[in-house]
TILUMVO-687880 format. One record per residue: x, y, z of N, C-alpha, C, O in turn; residue in three letters. Coordinates in steps of 0.05 Angstrom, whole numbers, always signed. Atoms other than C-alpha are relative to their C-alpha. Layout:
! TILUMVO-687880
{rec {X, Y, Z}, {X, Y, Z}, {X, Y, Z}, {X, Y, Z}, "ala"}
...
***
This chain:
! TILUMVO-687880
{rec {+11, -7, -26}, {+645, +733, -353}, {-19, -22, +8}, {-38, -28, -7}, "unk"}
{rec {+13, +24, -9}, {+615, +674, -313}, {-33, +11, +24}, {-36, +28, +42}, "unk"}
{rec {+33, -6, -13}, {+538, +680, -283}, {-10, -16, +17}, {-18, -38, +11}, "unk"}
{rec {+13, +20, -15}, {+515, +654, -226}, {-17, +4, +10}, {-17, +27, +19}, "unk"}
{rec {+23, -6, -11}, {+452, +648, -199}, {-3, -5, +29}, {+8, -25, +37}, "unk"}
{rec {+0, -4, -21}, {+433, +668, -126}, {-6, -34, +15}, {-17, -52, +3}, "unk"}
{rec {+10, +26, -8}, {+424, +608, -84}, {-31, -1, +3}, {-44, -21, -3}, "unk"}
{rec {+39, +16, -2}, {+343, +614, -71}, {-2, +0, -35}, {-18, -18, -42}, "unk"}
{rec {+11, +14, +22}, {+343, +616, -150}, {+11, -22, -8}, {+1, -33, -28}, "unk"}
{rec {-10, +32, +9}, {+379, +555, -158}, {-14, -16, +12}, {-16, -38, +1}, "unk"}
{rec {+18, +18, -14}, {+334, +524, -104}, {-24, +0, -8}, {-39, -19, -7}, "unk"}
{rec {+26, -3, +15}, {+275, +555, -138}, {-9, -11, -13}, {-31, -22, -12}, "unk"}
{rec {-15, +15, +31}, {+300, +529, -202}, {-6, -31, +5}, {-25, -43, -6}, "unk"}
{rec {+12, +29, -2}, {+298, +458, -181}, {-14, -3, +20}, {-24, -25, +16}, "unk"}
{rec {+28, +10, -18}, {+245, +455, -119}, {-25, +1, -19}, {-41, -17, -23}, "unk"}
{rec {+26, -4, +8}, {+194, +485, -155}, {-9, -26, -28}, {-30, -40, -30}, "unk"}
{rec {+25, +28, +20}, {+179, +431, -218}, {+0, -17, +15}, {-19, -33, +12}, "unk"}
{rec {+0, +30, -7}, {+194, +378, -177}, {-32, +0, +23}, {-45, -20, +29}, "unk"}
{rec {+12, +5, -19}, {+143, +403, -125}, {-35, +1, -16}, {-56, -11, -10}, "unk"}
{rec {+31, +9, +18}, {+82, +413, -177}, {+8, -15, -8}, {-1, -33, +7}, "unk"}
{rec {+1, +31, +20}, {+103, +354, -224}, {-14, -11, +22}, {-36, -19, +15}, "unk"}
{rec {+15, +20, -27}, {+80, +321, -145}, {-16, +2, +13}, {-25, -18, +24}, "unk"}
{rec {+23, -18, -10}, {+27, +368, -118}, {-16, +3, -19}, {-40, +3, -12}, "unk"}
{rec {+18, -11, +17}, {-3, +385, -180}, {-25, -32, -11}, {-22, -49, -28}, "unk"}
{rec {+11, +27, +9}, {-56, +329, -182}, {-29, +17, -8}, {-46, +0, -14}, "unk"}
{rec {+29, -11, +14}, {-121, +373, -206}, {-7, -15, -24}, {-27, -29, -19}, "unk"}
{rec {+3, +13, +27}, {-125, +343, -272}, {+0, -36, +1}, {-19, -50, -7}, "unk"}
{rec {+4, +28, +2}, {-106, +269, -264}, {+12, -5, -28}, {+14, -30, -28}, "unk"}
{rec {-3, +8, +24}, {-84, +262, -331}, {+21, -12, -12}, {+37, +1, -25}, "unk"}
{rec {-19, +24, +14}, {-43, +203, -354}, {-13, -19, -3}, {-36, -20, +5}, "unk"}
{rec {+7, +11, +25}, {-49, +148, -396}, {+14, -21, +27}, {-4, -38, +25}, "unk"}
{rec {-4, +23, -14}, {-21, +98, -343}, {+1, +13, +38}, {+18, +28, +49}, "unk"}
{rec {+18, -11, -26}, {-54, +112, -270}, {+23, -8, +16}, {+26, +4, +37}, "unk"}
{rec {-18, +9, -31}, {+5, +76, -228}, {+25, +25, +1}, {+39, +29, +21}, "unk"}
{rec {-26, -22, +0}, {+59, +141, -257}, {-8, +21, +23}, {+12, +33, +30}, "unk"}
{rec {+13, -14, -18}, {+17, +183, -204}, {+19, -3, +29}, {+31, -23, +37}, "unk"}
{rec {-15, +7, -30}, {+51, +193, -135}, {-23, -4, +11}, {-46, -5, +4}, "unk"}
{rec {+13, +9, -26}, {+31, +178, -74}, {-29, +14, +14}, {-49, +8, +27}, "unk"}
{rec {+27, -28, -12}, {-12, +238, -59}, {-9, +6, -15}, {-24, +24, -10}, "unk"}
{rec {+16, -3, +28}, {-36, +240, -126}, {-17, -16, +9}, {-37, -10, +22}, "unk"}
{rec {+23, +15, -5}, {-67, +178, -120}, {-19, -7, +32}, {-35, -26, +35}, "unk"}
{rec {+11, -1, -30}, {-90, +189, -39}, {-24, +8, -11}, {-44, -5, -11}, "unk"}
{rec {+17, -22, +11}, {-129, +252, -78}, {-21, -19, -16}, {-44, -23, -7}, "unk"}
{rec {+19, +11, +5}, {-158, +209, -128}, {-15, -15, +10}, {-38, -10, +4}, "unk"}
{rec {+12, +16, -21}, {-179, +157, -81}, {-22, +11, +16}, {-42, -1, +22}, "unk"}
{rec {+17, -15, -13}, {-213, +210, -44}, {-25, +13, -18}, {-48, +17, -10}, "unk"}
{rec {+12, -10, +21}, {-241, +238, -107}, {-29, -16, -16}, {-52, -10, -24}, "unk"}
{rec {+13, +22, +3}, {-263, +172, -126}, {-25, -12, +10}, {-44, -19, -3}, "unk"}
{rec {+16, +8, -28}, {-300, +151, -66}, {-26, +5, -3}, {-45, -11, -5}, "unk"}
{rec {+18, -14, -5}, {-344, +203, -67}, {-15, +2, -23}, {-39, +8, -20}, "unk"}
{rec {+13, +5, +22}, {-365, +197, -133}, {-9, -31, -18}, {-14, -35, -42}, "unk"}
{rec {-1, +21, +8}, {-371, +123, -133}, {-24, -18, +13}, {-26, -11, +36}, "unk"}
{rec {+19, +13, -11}, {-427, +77, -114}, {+4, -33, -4}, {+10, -45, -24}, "unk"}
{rec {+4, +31, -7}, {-432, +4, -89}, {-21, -8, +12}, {-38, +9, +16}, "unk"}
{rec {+16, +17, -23}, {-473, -43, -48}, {+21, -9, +24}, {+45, -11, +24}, "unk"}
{rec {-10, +14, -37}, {-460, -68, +30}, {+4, -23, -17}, {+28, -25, -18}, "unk"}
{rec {-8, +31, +7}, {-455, -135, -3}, {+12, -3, -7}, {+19, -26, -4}, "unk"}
{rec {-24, +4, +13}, {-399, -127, -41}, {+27, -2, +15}, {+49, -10, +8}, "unk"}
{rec {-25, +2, -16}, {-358, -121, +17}, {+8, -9, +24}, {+26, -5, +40}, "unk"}
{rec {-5, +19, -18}, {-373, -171, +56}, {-1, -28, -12}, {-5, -47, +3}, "unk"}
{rec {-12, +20, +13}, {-359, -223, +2}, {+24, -10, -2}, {+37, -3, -22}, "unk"}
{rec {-38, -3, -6}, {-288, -247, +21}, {+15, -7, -15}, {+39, -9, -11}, "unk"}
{rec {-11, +19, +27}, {-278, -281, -49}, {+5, +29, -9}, {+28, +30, -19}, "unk"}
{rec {-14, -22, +13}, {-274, -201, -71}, {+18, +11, +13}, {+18, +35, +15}, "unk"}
{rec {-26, -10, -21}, {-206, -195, -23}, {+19, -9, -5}, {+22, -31, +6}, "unk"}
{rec {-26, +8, +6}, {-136, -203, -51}, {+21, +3, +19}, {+26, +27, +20}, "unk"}
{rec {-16, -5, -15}, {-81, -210, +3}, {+31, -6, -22}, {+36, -18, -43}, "unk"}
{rec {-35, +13, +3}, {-1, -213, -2}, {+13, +7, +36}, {+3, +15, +57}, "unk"}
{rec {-7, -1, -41}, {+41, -213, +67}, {+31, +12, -25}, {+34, +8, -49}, "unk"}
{rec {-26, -8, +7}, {+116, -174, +57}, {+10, -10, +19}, {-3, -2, +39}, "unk"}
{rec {-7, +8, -23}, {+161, -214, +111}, {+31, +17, -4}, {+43, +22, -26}, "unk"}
{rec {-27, -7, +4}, {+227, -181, +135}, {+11, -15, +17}, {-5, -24, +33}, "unk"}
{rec {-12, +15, -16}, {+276, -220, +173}, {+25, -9, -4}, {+34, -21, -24}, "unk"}
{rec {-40, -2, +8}, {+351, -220, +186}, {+1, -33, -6}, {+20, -39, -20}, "unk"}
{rec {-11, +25, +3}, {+346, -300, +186}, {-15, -16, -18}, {-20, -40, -16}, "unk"}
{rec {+16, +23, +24}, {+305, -315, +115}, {+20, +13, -22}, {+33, +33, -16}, "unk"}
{rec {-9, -10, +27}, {+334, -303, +43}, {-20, +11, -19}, {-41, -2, -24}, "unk"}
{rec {+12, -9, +14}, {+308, -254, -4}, {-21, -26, -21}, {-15, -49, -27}, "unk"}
{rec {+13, +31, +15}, {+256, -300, -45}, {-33, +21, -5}, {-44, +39, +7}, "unk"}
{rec {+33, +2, +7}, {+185, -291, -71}, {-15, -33, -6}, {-12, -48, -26}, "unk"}
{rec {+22, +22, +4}, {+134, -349, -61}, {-20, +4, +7}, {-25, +27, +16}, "unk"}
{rec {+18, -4, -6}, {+69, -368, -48}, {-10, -18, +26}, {-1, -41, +30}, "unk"}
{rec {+18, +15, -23}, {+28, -392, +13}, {-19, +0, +14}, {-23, +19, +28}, "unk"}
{rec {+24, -7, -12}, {-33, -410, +38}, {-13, +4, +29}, {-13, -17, +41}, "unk"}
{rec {+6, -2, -17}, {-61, -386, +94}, {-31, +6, +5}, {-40, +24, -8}, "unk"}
{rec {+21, +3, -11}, {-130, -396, +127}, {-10, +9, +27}, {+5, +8, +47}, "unk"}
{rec {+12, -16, -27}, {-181, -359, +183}, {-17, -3, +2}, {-31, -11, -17}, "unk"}
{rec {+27, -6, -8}, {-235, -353, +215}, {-8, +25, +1}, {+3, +38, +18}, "unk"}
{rec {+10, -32, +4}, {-274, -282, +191}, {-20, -9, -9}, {-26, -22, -29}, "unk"}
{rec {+28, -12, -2}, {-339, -262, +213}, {-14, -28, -9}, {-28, -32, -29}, "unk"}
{rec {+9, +29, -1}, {-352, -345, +232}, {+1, -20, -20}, {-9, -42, -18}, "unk"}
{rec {-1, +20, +23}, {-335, -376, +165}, {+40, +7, -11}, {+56, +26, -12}, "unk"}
{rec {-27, -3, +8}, {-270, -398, +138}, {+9, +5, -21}, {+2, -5, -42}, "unk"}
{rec {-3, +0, +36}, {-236, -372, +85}, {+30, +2, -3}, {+45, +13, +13}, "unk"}
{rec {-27, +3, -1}, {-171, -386, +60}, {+9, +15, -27}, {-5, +13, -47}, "unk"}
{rec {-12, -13, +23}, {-127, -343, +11}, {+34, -11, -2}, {+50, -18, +16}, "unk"}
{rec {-28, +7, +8}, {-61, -359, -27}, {+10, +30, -2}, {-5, +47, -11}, "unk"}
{rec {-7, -19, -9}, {-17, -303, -13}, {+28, +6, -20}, {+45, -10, -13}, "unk"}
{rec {-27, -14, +4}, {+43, -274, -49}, {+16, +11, +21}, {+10, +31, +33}, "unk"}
{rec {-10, -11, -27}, {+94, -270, +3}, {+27, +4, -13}, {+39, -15, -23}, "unk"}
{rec {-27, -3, +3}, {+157, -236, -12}, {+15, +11, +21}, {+7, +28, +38}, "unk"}
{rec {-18, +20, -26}, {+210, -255, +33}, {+20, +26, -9}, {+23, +30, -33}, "unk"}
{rec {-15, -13, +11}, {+264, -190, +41}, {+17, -7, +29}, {+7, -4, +51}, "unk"}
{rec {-16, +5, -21}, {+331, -212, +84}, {+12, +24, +9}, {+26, +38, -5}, "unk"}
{rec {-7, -26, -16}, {+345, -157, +130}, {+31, -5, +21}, {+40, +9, +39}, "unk"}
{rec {-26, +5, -22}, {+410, -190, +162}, {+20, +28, -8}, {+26, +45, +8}, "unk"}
{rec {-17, -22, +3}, {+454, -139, +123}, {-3, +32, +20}, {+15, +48, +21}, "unk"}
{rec {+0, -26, -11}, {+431, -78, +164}, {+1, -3, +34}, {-9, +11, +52}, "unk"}
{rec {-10, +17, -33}, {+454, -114, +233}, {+24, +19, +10}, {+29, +22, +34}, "unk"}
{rec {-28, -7, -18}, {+522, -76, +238}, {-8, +33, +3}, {+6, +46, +19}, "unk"}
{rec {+6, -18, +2}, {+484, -10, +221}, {-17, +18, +13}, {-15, +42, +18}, "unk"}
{rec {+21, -4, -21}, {+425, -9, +259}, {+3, -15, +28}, {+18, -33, +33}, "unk"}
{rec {+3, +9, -21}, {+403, -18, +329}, {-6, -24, +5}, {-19, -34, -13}, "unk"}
{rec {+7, +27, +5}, {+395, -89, +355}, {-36, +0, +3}, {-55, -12, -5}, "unk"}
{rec {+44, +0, -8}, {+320, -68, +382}, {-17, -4, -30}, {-40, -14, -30}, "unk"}
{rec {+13, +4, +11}, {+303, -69, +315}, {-6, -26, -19}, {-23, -29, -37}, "unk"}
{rec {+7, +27, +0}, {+306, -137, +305}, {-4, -18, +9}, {+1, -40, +1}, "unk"}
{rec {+20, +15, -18}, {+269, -164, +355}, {-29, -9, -19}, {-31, -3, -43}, "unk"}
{rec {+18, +18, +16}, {+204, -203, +332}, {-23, +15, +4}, {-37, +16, +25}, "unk"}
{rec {+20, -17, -15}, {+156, -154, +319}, {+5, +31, -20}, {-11, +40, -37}, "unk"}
{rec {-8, -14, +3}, {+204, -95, +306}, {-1, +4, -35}, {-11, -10, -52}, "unk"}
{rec {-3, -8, +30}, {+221, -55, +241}, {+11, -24, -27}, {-1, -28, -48}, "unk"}
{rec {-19, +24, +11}, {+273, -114, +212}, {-13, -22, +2}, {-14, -34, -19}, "unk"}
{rec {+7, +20, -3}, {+240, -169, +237}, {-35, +2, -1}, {-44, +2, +22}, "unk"}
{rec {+29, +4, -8}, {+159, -168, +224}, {-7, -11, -38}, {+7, -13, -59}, "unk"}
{rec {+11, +2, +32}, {+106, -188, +165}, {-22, +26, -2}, {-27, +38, +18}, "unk"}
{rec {+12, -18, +1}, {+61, -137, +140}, {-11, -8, -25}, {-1, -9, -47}, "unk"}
{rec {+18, +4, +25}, {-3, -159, +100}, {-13, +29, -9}, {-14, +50, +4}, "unk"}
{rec {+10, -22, +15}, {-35, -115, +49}, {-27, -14, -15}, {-25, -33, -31}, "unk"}
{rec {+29, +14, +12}, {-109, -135, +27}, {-19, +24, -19}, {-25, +47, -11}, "unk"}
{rec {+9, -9, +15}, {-141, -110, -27}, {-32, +4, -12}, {-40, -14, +2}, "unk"}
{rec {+29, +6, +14}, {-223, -105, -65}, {+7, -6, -33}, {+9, +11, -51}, "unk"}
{rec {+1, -1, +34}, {-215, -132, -133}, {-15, +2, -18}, {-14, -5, -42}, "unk"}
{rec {+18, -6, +29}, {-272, -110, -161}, {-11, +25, -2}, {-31, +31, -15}, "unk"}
{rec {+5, -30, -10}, {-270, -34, -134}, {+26, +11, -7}, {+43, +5, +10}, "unk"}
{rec {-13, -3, +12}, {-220, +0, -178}, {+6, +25, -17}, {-9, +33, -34}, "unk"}
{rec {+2, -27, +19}, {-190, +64, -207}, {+17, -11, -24}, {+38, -21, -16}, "unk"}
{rec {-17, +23, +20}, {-160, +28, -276}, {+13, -24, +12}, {-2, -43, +12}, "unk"}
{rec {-9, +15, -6}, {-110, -15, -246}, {+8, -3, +37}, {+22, -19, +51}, "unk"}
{rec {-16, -10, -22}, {-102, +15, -181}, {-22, -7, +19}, {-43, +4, +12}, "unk"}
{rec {+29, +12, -30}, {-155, -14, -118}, {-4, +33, +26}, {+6, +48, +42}, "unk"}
{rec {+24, -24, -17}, {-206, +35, -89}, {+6, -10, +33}, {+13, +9, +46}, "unk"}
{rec {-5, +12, -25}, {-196, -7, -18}, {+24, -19, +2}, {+27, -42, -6}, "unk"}
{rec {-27, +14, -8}, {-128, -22, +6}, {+1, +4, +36}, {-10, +21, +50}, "unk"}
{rec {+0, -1, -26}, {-113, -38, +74}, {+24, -17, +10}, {+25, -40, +2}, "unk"}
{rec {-15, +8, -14}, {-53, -53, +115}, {+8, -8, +27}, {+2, +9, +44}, "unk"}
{rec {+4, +9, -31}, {-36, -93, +183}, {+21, -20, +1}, {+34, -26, -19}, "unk"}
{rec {-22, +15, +1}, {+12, -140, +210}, {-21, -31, +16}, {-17, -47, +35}, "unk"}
{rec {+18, +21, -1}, {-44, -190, +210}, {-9, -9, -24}, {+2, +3, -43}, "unk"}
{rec {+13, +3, +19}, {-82, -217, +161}, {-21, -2, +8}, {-35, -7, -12}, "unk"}
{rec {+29, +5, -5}, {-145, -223, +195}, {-6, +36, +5}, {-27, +46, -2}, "unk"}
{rec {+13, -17, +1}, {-142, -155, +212}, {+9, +24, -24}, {+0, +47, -25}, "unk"}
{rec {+5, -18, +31}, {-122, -122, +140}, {-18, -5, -15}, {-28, +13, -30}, "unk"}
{rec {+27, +6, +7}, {-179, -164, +120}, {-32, +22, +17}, {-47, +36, +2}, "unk"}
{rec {+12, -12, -21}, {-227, -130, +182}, {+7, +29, -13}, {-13, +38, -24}, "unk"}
{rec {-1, -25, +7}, {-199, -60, +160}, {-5, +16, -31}, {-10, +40, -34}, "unk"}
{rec {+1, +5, +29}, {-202, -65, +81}, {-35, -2, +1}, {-46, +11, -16}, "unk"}
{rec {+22, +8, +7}, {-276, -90, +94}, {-10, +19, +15}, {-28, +32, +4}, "unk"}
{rec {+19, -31, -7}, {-301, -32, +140}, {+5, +23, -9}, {-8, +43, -4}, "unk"}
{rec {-1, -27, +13}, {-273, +17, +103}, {-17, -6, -27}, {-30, +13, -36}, "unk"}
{rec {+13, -1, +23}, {-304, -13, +40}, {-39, -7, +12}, {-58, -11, -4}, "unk"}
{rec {+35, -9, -6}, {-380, -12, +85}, {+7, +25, +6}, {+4, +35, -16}, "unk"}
{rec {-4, -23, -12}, {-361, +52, +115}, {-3, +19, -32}, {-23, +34, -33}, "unk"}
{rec {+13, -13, +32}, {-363, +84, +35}, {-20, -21, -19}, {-26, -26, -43}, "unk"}
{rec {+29, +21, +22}, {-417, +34, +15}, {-15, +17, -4}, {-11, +34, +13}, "unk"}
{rec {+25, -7, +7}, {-483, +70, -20}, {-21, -10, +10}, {-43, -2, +2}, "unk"}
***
């Protein structure tokens, strides 16, 4: 005689671990901080914050700011290199070497709309990510900030890290 289970318990059945294994962030407890999702580590971050103390000075030092740029574009080839790029922030110049990985987006041309590869759009843009490297939950950065600038992931990375200054 063959047994089958109702459909909400078979959805039960697999929604439910999968949805604490991903919700259930109370504890924190692993041995390597990056296995955490996404909203794990939002939580800690938030958790963090508030129980963390700095100085204003620390985050207007621009030597403690790690950038990378992600470029997409139907007309480069997949690639990772590096390159330097240089600004003017808050009247002095500072220049960072960047990890820029290069992802060719021509393949999704026959699939997607053309709007989105216009210069700018989803397919075609860069998107820096700037970091504090000396504000840190193990391996994982207390201040991240994203933009399709680099002056202003720098600018947003650095008032959020005065904005939770001590």
């Amino acid at each position: 005689m063959k047994t089958t289970l109702s459909p909400f318990l078979t959805f039960a059945a697999i929604f439910l671990p999968i949805t604490l294994l991903f919700q259930n962030c109370q504890s924190f407890q692993t041995e390597d901080i990056r296995a955490l999702s996404s909203q794990c580590m939002e939580k800690l971050r938030e958790k963090s914050l508030s129980h963390t103390f700095w100085k204003k000075e620390i985050c207007t030092e621009m030597e403690n700011y790690h950038c990378n740029v992600s470029q997409f574009s139907p007309n480069l080839k997949n690639q990772e290199l590096t390159q330097k790029e240089c600004l003017v922030f808050e009247d002095k110049e500072t220049c960072y070497t960047l990890k820029a990985l290069v992802f060719d987006t021509s393949h999704l041309k026959g699939s997607e709309s053309a709007e989105y590869f216009l210069p700018g759009a989803s397919f075609n843009r860069s998107e820096y990510t700037c970091i504090h490297t000396d504000l840190n939950i193990g391996s994982t950065p207390l201040i991240q900030a994203e933009s399709d600038t680099l002056k202003e992931a720098l600018a947003i990375a650095q008032q959020f890290c005065l904005e939770n200054a001590k």
